[in-house]
C-alpha positions as CSV (number, residue, x, y, z in Angstrom):
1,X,-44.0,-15.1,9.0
2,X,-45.7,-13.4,11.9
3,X,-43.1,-15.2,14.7
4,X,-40.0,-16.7,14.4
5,X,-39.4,-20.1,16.5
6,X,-35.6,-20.9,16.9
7,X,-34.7,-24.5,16.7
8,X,-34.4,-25.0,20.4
9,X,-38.2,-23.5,20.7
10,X,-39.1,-25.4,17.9
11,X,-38.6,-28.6,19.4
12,X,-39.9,-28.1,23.1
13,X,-43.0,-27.0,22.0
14,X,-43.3,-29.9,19.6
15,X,-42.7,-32.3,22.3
16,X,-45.4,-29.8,25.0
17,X,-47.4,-30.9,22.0
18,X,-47.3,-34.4,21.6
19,X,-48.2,-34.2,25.5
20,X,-51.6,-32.8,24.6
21,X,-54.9,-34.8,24.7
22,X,-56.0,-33.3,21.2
23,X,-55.1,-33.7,17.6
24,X,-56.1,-30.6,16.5
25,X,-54.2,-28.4,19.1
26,X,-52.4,-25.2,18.0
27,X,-49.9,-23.0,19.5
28,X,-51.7,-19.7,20.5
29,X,-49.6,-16.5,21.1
30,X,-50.7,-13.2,22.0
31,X,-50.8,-10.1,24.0
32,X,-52.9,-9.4,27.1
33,X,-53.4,-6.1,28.9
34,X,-51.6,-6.4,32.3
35,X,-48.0,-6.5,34.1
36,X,-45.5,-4.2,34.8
37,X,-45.1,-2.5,31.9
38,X,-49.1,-2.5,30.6
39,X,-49.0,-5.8,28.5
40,X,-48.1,-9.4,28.8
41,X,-47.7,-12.2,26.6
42,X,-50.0,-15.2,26.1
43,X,-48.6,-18.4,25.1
44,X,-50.4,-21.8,25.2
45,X,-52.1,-24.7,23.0
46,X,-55.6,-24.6,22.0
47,X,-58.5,-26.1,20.1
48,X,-60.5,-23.5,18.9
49,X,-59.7,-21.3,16.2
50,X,-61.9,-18.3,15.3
51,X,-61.8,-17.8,11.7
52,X,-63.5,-14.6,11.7
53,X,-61.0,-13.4,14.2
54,X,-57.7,-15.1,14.4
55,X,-54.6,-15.7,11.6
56,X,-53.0,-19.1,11.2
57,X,-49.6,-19.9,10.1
58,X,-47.7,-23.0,10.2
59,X,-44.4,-22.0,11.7
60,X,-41.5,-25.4,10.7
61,X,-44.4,-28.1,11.3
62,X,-46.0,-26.0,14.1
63,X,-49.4,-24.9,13.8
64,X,-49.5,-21.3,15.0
65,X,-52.2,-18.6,15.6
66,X,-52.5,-15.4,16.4
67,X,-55.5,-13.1,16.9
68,X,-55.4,-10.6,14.2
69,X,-55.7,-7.5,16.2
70,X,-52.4,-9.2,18.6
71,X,-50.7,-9.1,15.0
72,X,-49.0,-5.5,14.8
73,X,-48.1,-5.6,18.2
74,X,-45.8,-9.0,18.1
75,X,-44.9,-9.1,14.3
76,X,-41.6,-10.2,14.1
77,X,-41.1,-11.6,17.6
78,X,-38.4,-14.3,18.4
79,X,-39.5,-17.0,21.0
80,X,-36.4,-19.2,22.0
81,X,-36.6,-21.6,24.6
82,X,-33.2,-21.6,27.1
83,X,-31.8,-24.4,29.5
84,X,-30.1,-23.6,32.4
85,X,-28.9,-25.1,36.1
86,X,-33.0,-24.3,37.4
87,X,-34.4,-25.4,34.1
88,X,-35.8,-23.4,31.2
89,X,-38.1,-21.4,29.8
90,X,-39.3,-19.3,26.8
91,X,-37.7,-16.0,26.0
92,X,-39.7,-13.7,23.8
93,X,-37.6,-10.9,21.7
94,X,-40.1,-8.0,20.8
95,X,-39.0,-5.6,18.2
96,X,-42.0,-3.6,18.8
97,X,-41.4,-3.6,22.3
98,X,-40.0,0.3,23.7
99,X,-40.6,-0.5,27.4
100,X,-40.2,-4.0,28.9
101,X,-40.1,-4.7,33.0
102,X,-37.2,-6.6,34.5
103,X,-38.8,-10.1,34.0
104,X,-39.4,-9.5,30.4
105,X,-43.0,-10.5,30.4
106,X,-44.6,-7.4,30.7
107,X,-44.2,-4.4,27.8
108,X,-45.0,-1.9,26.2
109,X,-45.0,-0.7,22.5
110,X,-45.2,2.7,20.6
111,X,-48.9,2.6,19.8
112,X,-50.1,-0.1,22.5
113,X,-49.2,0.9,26.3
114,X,-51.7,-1.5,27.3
115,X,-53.0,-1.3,30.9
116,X,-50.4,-1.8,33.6
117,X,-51.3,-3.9,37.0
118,X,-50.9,-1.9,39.5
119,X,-50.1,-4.4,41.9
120,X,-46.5,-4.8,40.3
């Protein structure tokens, strides 16, 4: 497996997916140049798959993909999902990661240093 989904992940994006207007949507996660630190993760649901291009998993009845050139950069990341008193969100736990900013959306890796946004 590419990512690992805790259980409390698992099941908010299951329910983000029943929401969707599609049948065939999948859970896209990535990297984009940007942030603090140079990159930033992409997380969201799509139709379109690029099978040239991108690497499908099925991730505990989610359907996952990744682009394949995103894939040494987040192999082996953890995306929980945590409640607290202002709501939730996703947490993402890198192991590739050597530099991440104080939000924890924005990093860095060995071999990828991305592009950082200057306006951070």
């Amino acid at each position: 497996m590419i990512l690992n989904i805790t259980e409390a992940a698992n099941h908010r994006i299951k329910e983000m997916l029943k929401e969707e207007d599609s049948n065939n949507a999948h859970l896209r996660f990535g990297v984009k140049g940007g942030g603090c630190s140079g990159l930033s993760y992409a997380m969201g649901f799509e139709d379109e798959i690029n099978e040239e291009l991108d690497t499908t998993e099925m991730s505990d009845g989610i359907p996952v993909v990744i682009h394949t050139q995103d894939i040494p950069i987040v192999e082996g990341t953890t995306i929980d999902f945590k409640e607290n008193m202002m709501g939730g969100g996703f947490t993402i736990d890198n192991p590739n990661a050597i530099v991440s900013c104080g939000c924890g959306s924005s990093f860095k890796t060995a071999t990828n240093a991305g592009t950082p946004d200057p306006n951070c």
